[in-house]
C-alpha positions as a Markdown table, in Angstrom:
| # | Residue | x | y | z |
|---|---|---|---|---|
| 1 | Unk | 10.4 | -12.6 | 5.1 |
| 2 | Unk | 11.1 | -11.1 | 7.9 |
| 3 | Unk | 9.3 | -11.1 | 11.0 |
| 4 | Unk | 9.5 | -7.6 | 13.2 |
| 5 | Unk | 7.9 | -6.2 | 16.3 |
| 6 | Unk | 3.9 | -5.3 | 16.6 |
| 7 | Unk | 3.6 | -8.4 | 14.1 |
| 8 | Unk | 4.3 | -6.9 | 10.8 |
| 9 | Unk | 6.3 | -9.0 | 8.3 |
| 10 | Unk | 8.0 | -7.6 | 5.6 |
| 11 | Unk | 9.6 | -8.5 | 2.3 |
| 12 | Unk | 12.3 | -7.2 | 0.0 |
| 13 | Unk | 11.1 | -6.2 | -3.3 |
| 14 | Unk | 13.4 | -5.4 | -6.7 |
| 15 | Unk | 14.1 | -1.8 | -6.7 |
| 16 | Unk | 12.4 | 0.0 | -9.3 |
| 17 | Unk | 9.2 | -2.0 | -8.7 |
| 18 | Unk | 6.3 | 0.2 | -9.4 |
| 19 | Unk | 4.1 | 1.0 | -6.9 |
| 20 | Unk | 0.7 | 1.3 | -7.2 |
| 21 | Unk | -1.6 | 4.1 | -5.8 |
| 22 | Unk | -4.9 | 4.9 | -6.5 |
| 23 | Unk | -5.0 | 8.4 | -6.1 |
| 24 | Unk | -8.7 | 8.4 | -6.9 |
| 25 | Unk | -9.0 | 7.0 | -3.1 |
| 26 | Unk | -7.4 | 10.0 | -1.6 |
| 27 | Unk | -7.9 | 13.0 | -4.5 |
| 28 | Unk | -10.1 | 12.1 | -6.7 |
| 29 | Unk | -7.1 | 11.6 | -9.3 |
| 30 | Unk | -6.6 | 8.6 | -11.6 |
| 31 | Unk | -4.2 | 6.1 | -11.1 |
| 32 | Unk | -1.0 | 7.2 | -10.5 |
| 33 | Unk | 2.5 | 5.2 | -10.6 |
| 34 | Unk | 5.4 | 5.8 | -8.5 |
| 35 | Unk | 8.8 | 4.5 | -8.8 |
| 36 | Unk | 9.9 | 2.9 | -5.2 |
| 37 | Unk | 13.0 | 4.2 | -3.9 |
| 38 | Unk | 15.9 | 1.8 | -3.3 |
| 39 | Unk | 15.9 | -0.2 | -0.2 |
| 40 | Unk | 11.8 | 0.0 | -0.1 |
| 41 | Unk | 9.9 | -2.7 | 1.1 |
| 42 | Unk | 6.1 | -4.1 | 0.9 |
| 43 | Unk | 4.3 | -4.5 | 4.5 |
| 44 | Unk | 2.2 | -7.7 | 3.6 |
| 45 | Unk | 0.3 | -7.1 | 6.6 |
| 46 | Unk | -0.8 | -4.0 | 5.3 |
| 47 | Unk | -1.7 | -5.1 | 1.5 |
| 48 | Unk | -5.3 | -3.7 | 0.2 |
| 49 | Unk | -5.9 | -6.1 | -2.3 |
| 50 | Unk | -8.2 | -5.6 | -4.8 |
| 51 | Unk | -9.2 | -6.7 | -8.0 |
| 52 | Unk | -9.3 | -4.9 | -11.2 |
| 53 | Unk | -11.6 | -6.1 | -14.0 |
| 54 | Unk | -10.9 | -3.9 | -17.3 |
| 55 | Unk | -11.4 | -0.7 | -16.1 |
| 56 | Unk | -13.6 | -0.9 | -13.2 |
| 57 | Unk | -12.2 | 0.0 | -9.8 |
| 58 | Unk | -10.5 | -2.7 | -8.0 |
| 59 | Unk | -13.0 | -4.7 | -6.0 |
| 60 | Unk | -12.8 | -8.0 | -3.5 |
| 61 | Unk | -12.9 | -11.2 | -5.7 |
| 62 | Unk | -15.9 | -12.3 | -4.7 |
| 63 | Unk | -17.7 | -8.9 | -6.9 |
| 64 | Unk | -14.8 | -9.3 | -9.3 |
| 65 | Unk | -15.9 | -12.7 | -10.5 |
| 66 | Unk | -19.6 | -12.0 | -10.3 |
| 67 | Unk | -19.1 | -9.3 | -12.7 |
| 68 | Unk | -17.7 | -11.1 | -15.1 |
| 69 | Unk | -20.1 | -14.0 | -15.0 |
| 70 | Unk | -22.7 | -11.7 | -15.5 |
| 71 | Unk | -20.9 | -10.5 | -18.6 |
| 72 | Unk | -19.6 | -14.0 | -19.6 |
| 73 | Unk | -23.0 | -15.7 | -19.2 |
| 74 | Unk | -24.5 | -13.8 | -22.3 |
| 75 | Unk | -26.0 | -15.5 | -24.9 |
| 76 | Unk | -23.5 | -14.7 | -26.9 |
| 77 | Unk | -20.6 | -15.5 | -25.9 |
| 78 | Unk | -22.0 | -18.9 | -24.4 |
| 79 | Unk | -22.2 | -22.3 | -26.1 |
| 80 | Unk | -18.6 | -23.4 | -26.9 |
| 81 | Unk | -16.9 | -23.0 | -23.1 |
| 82 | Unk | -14.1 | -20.9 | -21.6 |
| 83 | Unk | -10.7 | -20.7 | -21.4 |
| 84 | Unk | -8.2 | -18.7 | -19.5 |
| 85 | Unk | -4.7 | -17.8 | -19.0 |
| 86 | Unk | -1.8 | -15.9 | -17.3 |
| 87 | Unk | 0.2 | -13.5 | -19.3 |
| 88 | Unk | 2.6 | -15.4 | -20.9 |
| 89 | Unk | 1.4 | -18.8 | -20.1 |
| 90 | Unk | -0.9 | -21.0 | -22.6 |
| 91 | Unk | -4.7 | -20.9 | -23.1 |
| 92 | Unk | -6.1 | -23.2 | -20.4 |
| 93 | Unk | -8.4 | -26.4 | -21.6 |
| 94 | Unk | -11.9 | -25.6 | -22.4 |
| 95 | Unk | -14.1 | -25.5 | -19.5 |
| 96 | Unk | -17.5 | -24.4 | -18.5 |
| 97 | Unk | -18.2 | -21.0 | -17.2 |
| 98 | Unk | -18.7 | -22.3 | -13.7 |
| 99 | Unk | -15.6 | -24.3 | -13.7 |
| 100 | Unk | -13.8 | -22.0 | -15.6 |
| 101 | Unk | -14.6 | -19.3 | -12.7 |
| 102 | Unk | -13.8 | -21.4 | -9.9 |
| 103 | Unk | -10.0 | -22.0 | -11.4 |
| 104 | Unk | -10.0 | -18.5 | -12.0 |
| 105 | Unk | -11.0 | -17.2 | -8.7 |
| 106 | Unk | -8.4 | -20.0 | -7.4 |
| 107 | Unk | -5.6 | -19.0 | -9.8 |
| 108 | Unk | -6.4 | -15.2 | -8.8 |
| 109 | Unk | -6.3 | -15.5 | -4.8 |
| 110 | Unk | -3.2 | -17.9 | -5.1 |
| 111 | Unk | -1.2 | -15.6 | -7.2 |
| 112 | Unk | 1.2 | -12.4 | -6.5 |
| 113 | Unk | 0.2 | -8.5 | -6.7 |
| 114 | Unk | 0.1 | -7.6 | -9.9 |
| 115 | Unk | -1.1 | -11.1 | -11.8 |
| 116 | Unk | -3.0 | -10.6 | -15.0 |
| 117 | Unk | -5.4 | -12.9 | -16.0 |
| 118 | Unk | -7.4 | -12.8 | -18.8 |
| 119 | Unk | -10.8 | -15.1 | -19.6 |
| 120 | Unk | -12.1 | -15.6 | -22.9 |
| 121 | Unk | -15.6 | -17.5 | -24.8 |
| 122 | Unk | -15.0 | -19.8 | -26.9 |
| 123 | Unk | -17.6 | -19.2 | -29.1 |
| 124 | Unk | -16.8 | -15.5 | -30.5 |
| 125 | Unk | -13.3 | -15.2 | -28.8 |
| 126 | Unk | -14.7 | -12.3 | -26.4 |
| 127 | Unk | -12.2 | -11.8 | -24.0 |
| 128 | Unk | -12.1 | -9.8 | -20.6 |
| 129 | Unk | -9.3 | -9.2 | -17.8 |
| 130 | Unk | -8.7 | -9.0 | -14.6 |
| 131 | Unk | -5.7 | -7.7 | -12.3 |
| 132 | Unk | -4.4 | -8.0 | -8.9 |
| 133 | Unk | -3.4 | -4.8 | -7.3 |
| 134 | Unk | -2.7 | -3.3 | -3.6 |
| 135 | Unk | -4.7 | -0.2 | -3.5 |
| 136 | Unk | -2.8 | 0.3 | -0.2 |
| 137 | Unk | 0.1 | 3.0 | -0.9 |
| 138 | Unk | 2.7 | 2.7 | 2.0 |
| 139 | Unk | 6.0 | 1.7 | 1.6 |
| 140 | Unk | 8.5 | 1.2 | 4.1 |
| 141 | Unk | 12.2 | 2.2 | 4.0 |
| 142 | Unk | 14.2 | 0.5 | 6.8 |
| 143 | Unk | 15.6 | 3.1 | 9.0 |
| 144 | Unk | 17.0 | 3.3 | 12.8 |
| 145 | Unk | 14.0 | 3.7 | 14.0 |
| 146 | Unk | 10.8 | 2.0 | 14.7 |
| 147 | Unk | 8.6 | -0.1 | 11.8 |
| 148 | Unk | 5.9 | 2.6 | 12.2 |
| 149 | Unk | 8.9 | 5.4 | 11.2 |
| 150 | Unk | 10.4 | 2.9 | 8.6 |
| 151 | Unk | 6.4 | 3.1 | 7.4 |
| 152 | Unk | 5.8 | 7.0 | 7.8 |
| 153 | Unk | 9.4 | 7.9 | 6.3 |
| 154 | Unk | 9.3 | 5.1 | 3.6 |
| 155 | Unk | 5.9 | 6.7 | 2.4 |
| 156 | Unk | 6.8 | 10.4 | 2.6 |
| 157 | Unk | 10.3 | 10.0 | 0.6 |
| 158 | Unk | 9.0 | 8.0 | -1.9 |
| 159 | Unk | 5.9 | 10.3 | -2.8 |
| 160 | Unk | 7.8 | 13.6 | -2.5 |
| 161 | Unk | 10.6 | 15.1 | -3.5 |
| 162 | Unk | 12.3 | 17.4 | -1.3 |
| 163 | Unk | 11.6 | 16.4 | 2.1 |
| 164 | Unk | 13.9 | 15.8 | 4.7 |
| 165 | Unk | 14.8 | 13.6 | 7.6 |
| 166 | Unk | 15.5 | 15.8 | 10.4 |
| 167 | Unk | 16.4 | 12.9 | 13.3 |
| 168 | Unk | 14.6 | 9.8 | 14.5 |
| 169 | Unk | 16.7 | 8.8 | 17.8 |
| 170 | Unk | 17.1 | 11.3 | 20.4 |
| 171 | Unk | 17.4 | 10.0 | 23.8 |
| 172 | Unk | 15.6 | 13.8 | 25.0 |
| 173 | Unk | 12.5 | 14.8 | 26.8 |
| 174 | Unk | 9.6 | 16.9 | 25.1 |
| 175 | Unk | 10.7 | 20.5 | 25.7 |
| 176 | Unk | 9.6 | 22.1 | 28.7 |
| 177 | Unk | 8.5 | 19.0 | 30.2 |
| 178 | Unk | 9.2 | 15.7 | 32.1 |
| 179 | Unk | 7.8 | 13.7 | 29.6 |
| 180 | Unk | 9.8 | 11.6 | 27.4 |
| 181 | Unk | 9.5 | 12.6 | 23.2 |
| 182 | Unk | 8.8 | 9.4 | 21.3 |
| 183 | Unk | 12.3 | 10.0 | 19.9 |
| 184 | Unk | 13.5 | 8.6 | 22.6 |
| 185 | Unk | 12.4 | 5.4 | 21.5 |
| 186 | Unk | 13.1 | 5.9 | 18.4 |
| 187 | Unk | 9.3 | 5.9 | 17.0 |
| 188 | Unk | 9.6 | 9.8 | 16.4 |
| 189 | Unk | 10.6 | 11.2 | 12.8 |
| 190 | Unk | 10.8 | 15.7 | 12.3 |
| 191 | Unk | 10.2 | 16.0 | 8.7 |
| 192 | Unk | 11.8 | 19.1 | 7.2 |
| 193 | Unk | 11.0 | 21.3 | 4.2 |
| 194 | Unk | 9.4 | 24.3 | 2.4 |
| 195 | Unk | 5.9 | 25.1 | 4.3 |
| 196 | Unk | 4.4 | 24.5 | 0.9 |
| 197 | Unk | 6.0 | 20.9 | 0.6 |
| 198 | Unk | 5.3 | 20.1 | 4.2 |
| 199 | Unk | 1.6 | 21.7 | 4.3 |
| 200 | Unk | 1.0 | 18.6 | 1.2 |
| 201 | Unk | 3.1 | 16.1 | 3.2 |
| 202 | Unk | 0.8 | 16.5 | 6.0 |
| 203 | Unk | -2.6 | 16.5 | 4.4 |
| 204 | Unk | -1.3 | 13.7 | 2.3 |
| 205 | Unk | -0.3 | 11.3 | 5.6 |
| 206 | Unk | -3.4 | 12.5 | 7.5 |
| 207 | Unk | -5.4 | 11.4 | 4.8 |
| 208 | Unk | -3.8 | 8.0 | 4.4 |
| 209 | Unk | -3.7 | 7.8 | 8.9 |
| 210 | Unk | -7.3 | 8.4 | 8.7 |
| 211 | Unk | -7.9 | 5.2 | 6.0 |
| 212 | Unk | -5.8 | 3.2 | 8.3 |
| 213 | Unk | -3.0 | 2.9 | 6.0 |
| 214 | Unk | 0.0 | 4.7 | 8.0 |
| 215 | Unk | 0.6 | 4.3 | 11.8 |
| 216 | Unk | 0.5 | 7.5 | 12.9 |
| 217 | Unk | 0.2 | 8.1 | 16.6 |
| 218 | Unk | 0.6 | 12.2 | 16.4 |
| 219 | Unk | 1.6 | 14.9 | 14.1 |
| 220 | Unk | 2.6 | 18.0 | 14.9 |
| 221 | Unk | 2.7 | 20.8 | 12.4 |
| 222 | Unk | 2.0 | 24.8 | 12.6 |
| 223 | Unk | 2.1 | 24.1 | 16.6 |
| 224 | Unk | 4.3 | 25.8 | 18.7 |
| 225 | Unk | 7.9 | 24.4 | 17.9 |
| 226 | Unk | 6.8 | 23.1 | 14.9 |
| 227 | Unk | 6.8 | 25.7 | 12.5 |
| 228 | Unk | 9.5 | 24.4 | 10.0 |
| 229 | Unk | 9.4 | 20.6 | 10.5 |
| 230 | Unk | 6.7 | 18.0 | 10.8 |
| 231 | Unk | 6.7 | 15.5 | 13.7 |
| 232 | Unk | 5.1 | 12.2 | 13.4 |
| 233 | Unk | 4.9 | 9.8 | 16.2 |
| 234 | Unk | 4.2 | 6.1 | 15.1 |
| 235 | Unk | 1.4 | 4.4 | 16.3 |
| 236 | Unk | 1.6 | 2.6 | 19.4 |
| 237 | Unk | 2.9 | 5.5 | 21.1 |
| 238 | Unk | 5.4 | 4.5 | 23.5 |
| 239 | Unk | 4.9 | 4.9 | 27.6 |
| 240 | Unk | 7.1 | 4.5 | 30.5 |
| 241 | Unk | 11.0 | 4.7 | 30.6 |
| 242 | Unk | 12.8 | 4.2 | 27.3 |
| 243 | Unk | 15.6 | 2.4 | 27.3 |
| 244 | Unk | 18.3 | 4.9 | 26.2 |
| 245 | Unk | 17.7 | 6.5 | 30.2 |
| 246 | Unk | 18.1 | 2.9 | 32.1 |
């Protein structure tokens, strides 16, 4: 793991890893999967992690496990104890419901994205499960420029087809001014594409910017200048002198 400016860490994962995205968050959708693209990364800084009992919305752990002690603690499933397990591991011993909870909740916060547990009563072999996700749908794609553009950029190529990267670095001031672009510090990305394509790729960042899921400074689209690209600046925006001018 890799530690990088602004104090975001981030760690390689297999390519072809799904990702998961609750599309229900942003469009009222079900849950979607989408292949990452090679070279993708997971920001654990920026993991929404939630838990998924059968098929509830995911939750914190806390609700999670009071759920299903509500459910567990019936008459009829109590009286013999509980057991649990991991896919592919072994029944655990026989435990109470409390104690069988507390490993579970243990077992749960302890493991990876993506673990699958699954708790069942002794007594009439009534079973229920629970999975770790990350609700949170950014992706990052290392690029030259900064981790908010490896962020913006890994999200937008990953989600759509089509777009295109039309520069990151540009040592060049904002047009018609003395002010510098943030593409001189590299934290700028221009997004190219069909209007229709870029009109979805900007409700579709804004929407995730707003739930604090990209870093997105500013975006400029349908603006004067910006009539056939997107810009995004990442979030911090940068002040002052870049280096590419000293």
């Amino acid at each position: 793991m890799t530690e990088l400016n602004g104090g975001f860490k981030k760690a390689a994962v297999s390519v072809g890893t799904a990702m998961a995205i609750l599309s229900a968050l942003l469009f009222g959708g079900g849950r979607e999967e989408l292949p990452r693209a090679a070279g993708a990364y997971e920001i654990a800084a920026t993991q929404d992690i939630g838990y998924r009992v059968a098929d509830r919305p995911p939750q914190d752990l806390g609700d999670a496990i009071a759920y299903i002690r509500n459910v567990m603690s019936r008459p009829a499933h109590q009286g013999a104890g509980y057991v649990i397990k991991e896919v592919g591991m072994e029944w655990s011993r026989v435990r109470t419901l409390a104690e069988t909870l507390d490993r579970l909740s243990e077992r749960l916060a302890a493991d990876e994205v993506d673990a699958y547990w699954t708790i069942m009563a002794v007594k009439d072999r009534f079973r229920m499960w629970v999975l770790k996700v990350d609700q949170n749908p950014a992706v990052v794609i290392d690029t030259d420029g900064s981790i908010a553009i490896d962020i913006i950029w890994g999200t937008i190529s990953t989600r759509f087809d089509g777009v295109q990267n039309w520069g990151i670095c540009a040592c060049r001031r904002i047009a018609g001014t003395w002010t510098w672009s943030q593409h001189a510090w590299c934290n700028g990305l221009d997004v190219g594409g069909g209007t229709e394509l870029l009109d979805r790729v900007a409700a579709y960042t804004q929407e995730l910017a707003r739930r604090g899921y990209l870093p997105v400074g500013q975006t400029l689209w349908r603006a004067p200048g910006h009539y056939n690209h997107i810009h995004y600046s990442g979030e911090p925006l940068r002040t002052g002198t870049p280096p590419c001018a000293s």
